[in-house]
N, C-alpha and C positions, 0 to 999 in steps of 0.2 A: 605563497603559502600552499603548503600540502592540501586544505580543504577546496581552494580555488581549483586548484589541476584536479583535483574527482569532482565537482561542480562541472567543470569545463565538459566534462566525458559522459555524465550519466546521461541515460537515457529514460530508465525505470529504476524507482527505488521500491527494495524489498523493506518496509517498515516494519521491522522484528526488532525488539529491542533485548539485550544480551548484557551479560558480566561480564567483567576481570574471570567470575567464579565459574558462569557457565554462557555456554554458544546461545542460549534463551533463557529467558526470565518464566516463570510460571505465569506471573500475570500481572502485567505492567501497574496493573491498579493498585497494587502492595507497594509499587517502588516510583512513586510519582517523580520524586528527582533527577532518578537515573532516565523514566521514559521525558521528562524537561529536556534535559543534557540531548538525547538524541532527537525529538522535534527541534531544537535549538540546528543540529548539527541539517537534519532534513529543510526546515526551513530556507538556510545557503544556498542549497544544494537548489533547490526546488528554486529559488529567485533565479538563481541563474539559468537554468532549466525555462525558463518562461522567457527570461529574456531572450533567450537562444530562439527557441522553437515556438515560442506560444502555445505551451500546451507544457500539462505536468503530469506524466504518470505516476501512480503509485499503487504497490499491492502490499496488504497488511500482508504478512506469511509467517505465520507461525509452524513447524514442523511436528507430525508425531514422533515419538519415540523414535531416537536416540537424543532427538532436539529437545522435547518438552523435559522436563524435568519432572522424575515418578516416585513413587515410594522403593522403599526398596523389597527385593523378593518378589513379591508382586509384579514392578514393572506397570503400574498404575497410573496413569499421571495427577498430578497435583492440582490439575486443573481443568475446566473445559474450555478445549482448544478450539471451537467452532464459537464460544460466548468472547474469547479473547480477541480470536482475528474481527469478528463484529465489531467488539466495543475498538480497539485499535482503528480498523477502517474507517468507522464515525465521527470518532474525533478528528482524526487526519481532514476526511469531506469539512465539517466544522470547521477547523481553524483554514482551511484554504478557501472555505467560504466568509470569510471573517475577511479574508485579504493580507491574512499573514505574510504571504510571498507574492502579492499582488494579484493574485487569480482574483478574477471574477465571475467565471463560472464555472461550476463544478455537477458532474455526471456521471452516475455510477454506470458502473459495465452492462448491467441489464437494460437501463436507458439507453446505452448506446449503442447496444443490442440490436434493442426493438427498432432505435432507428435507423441501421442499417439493414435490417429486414423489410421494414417498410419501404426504403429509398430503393432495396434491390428487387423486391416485386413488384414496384411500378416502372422499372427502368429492365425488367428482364432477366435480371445477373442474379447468377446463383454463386456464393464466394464459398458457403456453408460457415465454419465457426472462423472468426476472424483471429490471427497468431495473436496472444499472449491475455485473450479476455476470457470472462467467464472464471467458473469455483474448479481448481483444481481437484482432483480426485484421492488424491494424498496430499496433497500438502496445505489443502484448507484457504487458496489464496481471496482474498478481496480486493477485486481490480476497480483504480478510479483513475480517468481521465480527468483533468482541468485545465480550461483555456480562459485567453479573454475570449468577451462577446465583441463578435464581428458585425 
C-alpha cells in the first residue's frame, strides 16, 4: 500500500493540514474532519516511524502568504498563523502522549534544547543550534521530538 512505502521513508512530518481547494486550511479548528483524516493518515505514519527508530519527529508548519489563505486585495490572512501552528503542535504532543502511535514520551524542542545545552556545557562541546529544531523565522514551525523511555 502506497501509505506503508511513505511510512517506510519519513523521517519528519510537516503536520499542515490542506484541501482538494487549497495547499493550507486557515485553521484546522473550522475543519475537524479533514484535520481527523490527516491525524488518522500521521498516526501510520508516526507508528511506523517509532517502530523503525524509536523516536517520532513532528513540526506543526503552517506557511505565510502564499500558503495561508487571505482576504482578498488586502492579502490579509484569515487567520493567526502563530495561534494555528500552537494549537496544531499541542494537540499532535497530546495525542502521542495519549499513546496513539505508541510513544511514550514526548518533548518539545525547547526541552530538548535545554537539554542539549546543558549536556554540552558539562561535557565541553559547543554544536550551537542543532539542524531542524527551534521556531523558524518564516515559516512559524513547531518542532517535537517523541520517543519511548529508555
Amino acid at each position: 500500500q502506497l501509505l506503508d512505502l511513505v511510512a517506510a521513508r519519513t523521517s519528519l512530518t510537516h503536520a499542515r493540514v490542506g484541501s482538494p481547494r487549497e495547499i493550507q486550511v486557515a485553521d484546522p479548528r473550522a475543519e475537524e474532519e479533514l484535520l481527523q483524516a490527516y491525524e488518522a493518515i500521521w498516526t501510520h505514519i508516526w507508528t511506523s516511524q517509532l517502530k523503525r527508530t524509536g523516536l517520532v519527529r513532528v513540526e506543526a508548519e503552517f506557511g505565510p502568504f502564499p500558503y495561508i489563505p487571505t482576504l482578498p486585495y488586502t492579502q490579509m490572512p484569515v487567520s493567526d498563523l502563530s495561534d494555528v501552528v500552537d494549537y496544531v503542535g499541542r494537540r499532535q504532543i497530546k495525542r502521542l502522549e495519549n499513546g496513539e502511535c505508541g510513544a511514550d514520551y514526548a518533548i518539545s524542542v525547547e526541552e530538548h534544547q535545554r537539554q542539549h545545552e546543558h549536556h554540552d556545557r558539562n561535557h565541553g562541546h559547543d554544536h550551537g543550534q542543532h539542524a531542524g529544531l527551534g521556531h523558524g523565522d518564516h515559516n512559524h514551525k513547531l518542532h517535537h521530538d517523541h520517543k519511548h523511555k529508555h
